[in-house]
ZAMARGU-4260 file (C-alpha; in steps of 0.2 Angstrom, whole numbers, plus 5000, padded with zeros to 4 digits):
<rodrens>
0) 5187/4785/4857 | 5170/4791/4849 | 5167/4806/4838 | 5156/4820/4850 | 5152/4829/4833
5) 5143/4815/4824 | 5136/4805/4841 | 5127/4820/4848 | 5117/4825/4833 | 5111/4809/4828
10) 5104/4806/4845 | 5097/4825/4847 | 5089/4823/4827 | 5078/4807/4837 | 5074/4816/4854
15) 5086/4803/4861 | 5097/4815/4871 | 5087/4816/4886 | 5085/4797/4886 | 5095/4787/4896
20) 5104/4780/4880 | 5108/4800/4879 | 5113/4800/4895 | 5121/4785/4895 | 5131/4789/4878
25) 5136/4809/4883 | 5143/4801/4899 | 5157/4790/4887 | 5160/4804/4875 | 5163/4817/4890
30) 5174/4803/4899 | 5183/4799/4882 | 5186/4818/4880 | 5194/4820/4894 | 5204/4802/4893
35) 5212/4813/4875 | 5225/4822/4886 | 5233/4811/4893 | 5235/4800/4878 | 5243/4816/4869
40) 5254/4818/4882 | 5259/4799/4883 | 5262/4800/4864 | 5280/4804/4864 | 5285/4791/4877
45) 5278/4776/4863 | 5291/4781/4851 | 5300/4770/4843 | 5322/4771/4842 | 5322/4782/4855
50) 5329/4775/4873 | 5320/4779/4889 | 5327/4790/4900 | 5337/4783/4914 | 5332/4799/4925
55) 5317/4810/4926 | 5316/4826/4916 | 5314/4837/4929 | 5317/4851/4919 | 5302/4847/4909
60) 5291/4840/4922 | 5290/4857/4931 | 5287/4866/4916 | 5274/4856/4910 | 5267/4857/4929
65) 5269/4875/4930 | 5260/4879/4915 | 5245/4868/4921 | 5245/4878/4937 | 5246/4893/4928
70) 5232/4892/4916 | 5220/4884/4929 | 5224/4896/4944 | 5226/4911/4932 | 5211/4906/4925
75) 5202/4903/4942 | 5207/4921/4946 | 5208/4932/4933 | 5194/4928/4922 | 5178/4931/4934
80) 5183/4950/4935 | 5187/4952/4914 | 5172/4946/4910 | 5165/4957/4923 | 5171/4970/4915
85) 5168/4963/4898 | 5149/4960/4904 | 5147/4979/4909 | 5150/4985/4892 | 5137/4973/4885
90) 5147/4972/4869 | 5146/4954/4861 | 5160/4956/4848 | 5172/4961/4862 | 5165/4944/4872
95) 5170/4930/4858 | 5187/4938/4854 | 5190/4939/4873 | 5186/4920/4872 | 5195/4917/4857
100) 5209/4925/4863 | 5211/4916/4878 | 5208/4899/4871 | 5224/4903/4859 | 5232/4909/4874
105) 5229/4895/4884 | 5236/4884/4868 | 5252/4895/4866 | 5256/4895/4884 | 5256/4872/4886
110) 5265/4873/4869 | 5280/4886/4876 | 5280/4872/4891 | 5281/4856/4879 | 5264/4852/4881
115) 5251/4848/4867 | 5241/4864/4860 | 5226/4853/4862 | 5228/4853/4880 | 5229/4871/4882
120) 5215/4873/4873 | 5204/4859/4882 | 5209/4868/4899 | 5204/4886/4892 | 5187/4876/4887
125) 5185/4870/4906 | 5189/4888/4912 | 5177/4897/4900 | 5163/4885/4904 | 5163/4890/4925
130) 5162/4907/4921 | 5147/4915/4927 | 5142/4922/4909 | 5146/4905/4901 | 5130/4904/4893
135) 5133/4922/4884 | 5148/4914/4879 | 5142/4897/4872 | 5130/4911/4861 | 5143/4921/4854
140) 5158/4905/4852 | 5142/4895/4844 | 5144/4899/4827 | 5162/4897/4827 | 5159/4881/4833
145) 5151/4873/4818 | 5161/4882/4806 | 5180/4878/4813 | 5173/4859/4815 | 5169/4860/4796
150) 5186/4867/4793 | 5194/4853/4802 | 5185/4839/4797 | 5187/4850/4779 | 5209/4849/4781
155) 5208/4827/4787 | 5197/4825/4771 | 5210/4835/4761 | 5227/4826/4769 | 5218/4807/4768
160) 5228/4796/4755 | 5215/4790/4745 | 5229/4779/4734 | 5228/4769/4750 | 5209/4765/4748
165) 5213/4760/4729 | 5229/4751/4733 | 5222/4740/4750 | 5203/4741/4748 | 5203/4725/4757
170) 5215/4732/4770 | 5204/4748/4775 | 5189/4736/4773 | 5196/4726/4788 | 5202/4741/4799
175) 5185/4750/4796 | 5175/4732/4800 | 5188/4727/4817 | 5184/4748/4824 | 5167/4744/4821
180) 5163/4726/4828 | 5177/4728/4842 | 5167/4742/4848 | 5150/4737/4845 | 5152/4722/4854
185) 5161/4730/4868 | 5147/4743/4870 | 5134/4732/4870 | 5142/4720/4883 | 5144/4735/4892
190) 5124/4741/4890 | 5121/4721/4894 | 5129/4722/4909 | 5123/4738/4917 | 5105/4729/4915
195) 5097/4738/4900 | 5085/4733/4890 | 5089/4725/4870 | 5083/4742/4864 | 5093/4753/4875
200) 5108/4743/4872 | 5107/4743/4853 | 5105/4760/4852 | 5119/4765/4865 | 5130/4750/4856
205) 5127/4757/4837 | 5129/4776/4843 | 5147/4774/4850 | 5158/4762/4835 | 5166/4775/4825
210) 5182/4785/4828 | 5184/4801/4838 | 5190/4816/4827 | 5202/4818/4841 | 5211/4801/4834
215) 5216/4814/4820 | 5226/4825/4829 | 5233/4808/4839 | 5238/4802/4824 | 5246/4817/4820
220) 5252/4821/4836 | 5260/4802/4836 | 5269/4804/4819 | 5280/4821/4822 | 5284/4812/4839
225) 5290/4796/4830 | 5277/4783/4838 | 5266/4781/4822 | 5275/4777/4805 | 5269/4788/4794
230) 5260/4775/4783 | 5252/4768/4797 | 5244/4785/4801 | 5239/4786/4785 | 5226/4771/4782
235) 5224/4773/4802 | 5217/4790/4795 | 5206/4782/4782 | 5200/4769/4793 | 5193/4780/4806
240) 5183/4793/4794 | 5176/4778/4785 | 5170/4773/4804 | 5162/4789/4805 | 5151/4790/4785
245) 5146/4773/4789 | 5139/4776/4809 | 5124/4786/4803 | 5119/4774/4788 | 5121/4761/4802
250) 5111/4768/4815 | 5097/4776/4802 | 5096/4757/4797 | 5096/4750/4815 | 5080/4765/4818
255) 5070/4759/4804 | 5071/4741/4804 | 5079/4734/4819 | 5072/4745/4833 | 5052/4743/4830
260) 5056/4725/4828 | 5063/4723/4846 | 5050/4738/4854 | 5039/4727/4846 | 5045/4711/4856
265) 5047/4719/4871 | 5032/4716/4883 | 5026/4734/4893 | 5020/4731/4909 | 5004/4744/4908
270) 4996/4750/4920 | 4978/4738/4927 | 4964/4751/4923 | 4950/4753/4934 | 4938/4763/4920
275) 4923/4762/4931 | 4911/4766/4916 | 4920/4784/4915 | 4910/4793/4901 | 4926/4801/4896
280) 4944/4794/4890 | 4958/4808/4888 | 4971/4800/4877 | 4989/4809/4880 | 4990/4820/4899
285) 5003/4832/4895 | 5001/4852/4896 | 4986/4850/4885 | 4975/4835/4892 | 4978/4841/4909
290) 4968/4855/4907 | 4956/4848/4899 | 4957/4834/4914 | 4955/4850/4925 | 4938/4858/4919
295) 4932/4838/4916 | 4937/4837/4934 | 4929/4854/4940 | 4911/4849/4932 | 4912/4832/4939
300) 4913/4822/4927 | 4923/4806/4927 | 4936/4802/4916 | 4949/4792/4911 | 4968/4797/4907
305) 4980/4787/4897 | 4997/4795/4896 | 5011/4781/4885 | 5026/4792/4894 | 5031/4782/4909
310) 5042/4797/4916 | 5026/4811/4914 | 5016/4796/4924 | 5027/4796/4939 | 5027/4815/4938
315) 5008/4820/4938 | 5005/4804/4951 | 5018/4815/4962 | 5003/4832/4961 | 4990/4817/4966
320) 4980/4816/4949 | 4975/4799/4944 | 4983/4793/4927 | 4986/4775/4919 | 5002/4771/4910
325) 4996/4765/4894 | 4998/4767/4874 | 4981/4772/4868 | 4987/4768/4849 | 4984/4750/4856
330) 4966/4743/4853 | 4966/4734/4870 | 4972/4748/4880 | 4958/4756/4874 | 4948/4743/4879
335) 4953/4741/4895 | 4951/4760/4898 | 4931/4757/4894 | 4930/4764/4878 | 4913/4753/4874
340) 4905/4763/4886 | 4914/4778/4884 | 4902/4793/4875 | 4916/4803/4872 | 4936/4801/4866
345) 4947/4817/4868 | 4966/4814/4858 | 4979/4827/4863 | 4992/4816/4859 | 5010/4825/4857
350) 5013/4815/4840 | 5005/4818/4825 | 5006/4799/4820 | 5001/4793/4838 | 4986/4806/4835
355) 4979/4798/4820 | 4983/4777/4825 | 4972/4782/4839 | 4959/4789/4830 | 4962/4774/4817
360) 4960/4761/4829 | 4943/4770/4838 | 4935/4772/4821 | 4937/4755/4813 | 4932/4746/4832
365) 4921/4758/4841 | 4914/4769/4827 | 4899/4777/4838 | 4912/4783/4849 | 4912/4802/4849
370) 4930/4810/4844 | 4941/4828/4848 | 4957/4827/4843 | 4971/4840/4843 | 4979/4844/4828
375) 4997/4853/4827 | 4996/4860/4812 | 4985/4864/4796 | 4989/4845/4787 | 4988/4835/4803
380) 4969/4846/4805 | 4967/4839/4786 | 4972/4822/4789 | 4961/4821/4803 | 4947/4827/4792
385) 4952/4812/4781 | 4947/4803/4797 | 4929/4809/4798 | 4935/4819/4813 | 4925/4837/4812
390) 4929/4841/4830 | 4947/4846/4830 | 4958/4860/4839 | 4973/4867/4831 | 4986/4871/4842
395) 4992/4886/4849 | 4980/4893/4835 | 4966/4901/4850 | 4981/4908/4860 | 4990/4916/4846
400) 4972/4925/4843 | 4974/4931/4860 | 4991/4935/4858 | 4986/4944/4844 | 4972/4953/4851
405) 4983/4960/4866 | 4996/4964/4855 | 4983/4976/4843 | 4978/4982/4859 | 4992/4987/4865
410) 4999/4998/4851 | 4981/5008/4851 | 4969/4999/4844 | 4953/5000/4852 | 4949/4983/4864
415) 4933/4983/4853 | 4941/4985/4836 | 4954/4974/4842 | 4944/4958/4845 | 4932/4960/4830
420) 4946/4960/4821 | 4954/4945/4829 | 4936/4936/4826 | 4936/4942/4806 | 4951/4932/4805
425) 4946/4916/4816 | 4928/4913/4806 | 4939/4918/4789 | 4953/4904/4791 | 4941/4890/4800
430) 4932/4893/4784 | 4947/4890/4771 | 4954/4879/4783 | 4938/4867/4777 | 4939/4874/4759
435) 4956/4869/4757 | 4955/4851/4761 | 4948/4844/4744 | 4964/4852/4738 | 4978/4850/4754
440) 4988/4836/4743 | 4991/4848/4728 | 5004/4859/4733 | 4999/4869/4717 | 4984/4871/4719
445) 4986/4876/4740 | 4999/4888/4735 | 4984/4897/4724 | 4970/4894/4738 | 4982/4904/4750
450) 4985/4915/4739 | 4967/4917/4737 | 4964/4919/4754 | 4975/4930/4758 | 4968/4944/4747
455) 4951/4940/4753 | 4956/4943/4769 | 4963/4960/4763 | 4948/4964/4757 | 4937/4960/4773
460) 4947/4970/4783 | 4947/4986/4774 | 4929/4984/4770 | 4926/4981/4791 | 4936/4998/4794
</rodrens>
């Protein structure tokens, strides 16, 4: 098994959840979840000096099976109208210790049958996660969450042996190194197989080596029922948390030097573009080079759209706009899209860096070619002013204007008043935004300058009023 609390955040801190390595790796982790159970439950049958039965526990059998059926069929029945009734008196506090107390319900009930707490508790998850105010819940359990995994990760930390990791450093070496390779090369015979790509495979193979923190309670779970000498549990114990502190290292490495390597070696089948001496290239087709594509389109005036997101491709093909597949950071992308003809390039990458290869690669080849770009924020605006590029839109920075227009309007300000004021502001920052960039890279300084401005702009407005 994998550890779900270390696999998912690494993926989500690189935007990889939604990629088909995410998909591919939350698919193992939810299957290896469930897989848990039934090695709990098998657990007790492994021990060793204990003689199998020559006759079923039928005894034991149906109170295991009825408390199954009794938490899933209670639960099926009886938790829609509490939580209705919950719902109705929109009290939050009274939502988590309803969950709370059903989770250690659930636990308490398989363990009065012989079952494993774990189980219970798994199946109150199941329950709780139908429930038609399940997301309500997952907002009031969520803090919990983080906390009690700390708390448990907290109590292995604090029952490891670390004698062990003095006495046999070359022993846990070894464990740590077989958990890895072992499941390494599995995965990635695995990723092989089911036709992905070196990139994909790597990623999904280095995500998945480590332990699971369910191997914890297994382990403990195997020593009180006699299957796991205690010794065994311990450096089995160590082995598996080392597995975990040495999956992020791994997989940071992997990202940095390994990955750009093979993206780099892998051929991309672009798109053939037919630029037809479009005056226009729109570098990126998302929310915001669509609408410029929109008014470009409106006037007449051709252009062409490069968009480096395969899956957005397929999707604006499906409306019928035209776009090509292609990376515009690449110099003969750009050439192939007509840029030596081209009298105008608009950049509205979402990526900052992408932003400002693109307007690398235009200046040093095609310097007479005319530049807007977007910036996301006030250093990406100031980088880009590094660049030579004067025309550059902030984002969001015209709607929150508005925004902040309609929102002095509509706490009775005057529409007038309103949108002079919203205009003092626009020319005031524009103008500091271009004062400050001799000085963007001194934190100092740019602490003072916004200061500065900020009493200035005091100042402005209570002389306007």
């Amino acid at each position: 098994m994998s550890a779900t609390a270390i696999v998912l955040p690494m993926l989500a801190e690189r935007d990889l959840l939604q990629s088909p390595v995410g998909r591919d790796g939350f698919a193992v982790l939810l299957f290896q979840d469930l897989a848990f159970i039934p090695l709990v439950a098998l657990a007790p049958l492994l021990a060793s000096g204990v003689a199998m039965p020559n006759h079923v526990p039928w005894i034991g059998v149906a109170k295991g099976v009825a408390a199954i059926a009794a938490i899933l069929i209670g639960g099926r029945f009886l938790l829609p109208p509490l939580f209705r009734t919950i719902g109705g008196a929109k009290t939050p506090e009274v939502f988590t210790a309803t969950a709370l107390a059903i989770v250690a319900g659930t636990a308490f009930i398989a363990e009065k049958a012989g079952l494993s707490p774990s189980l219970g508790a798994f199946m109150a998850g199941v329950l709780l996660s139908e429930s038609e105010y399940r997301h309500e819940l997952q907002a009031d359990i969520s803090p919990f969450e983080g906390l009690l995994l700390g708390f448990f990760f907290i109590s292995v930390g604090m029952g490891a042996d670390l004698t062990l990791a003095r006495h046999h450093p070359g022993l846990l070496i070894a464990s740590t190194a077989a958990i890895f390779g072992a499941k390494t090369a599995i995965a990635f015979g695995l990723a092989i197989v089911r036709r992905k790509d070196a990139t994909a495979a790597v990623r999904f193979a280095l995500a998945l080596p480590q332990a699971s923190e369910f191997s914890f309670v297994l382990f403990g779970a195997a020593t009180a029922a006699g299957a796991l000498a205690a010794e065994y549990a311990a450096m089995a114990t160590l082995a598996s948390a080392a597995s975990m502190i040495a999956t992020p290292i791994v997989f940071a490495a992997s990202e940095k030097f390994l990955i750009p390597r093979l993206e780099r070696e892998k051929p991309i089948a672009f798109d053939t573009i037919d630029a037809h001496d479009n005056p226009v290239i729109v570098c990126g087709f998302g929310r915001v080079g669509q609408i410029v594509g929109r008014v470009l389109r409106m006037h007449d005036i051709p252009f062409t759209a490069l968009e480096r997101d395969a899956g957005q491709v397929d999707v604006i093909r499906r409306f019928g706009a035209k776009v090509y597949f292609g990376d515009p950071t690449r110099l003969d992308v750009l050439r192939a899209a007509g840029i030596e003809q081209a009298k105008l390039l608009v950049v509205v990458l979402d990526s900052m860096e992408d932003v400002l290869r693109t307007v690398d690669t235009a200046k040093r080849h095609f310097p007479n070619v005319k530049i807007l770009a977007r910036a996301r924020n006030r250093r990406h605006a100031h980088l880009l002013m590094d660049r030579g590029v004067a025309d550059l839109v902030r984002d969001t920075f015209h709607s929150s204007l508005k925004l902040a227009e309609r929102a002095l309007t509509e706490i009775g300000i005057e529409p007038n008043a309103a949108a002079r004021a919203v205009k003092l502001f626009q020319e005031h920052d524009e103008q500091n935004l271009l004062a400050a960039h001799a000085i963007y890279s001194d934190e100092k300084q740019l602490i003072q300058n916004t200061q500065q401005a900020t009493e200035e702009l005091a100042s402005l407005f209570e002389a306007d009023r």
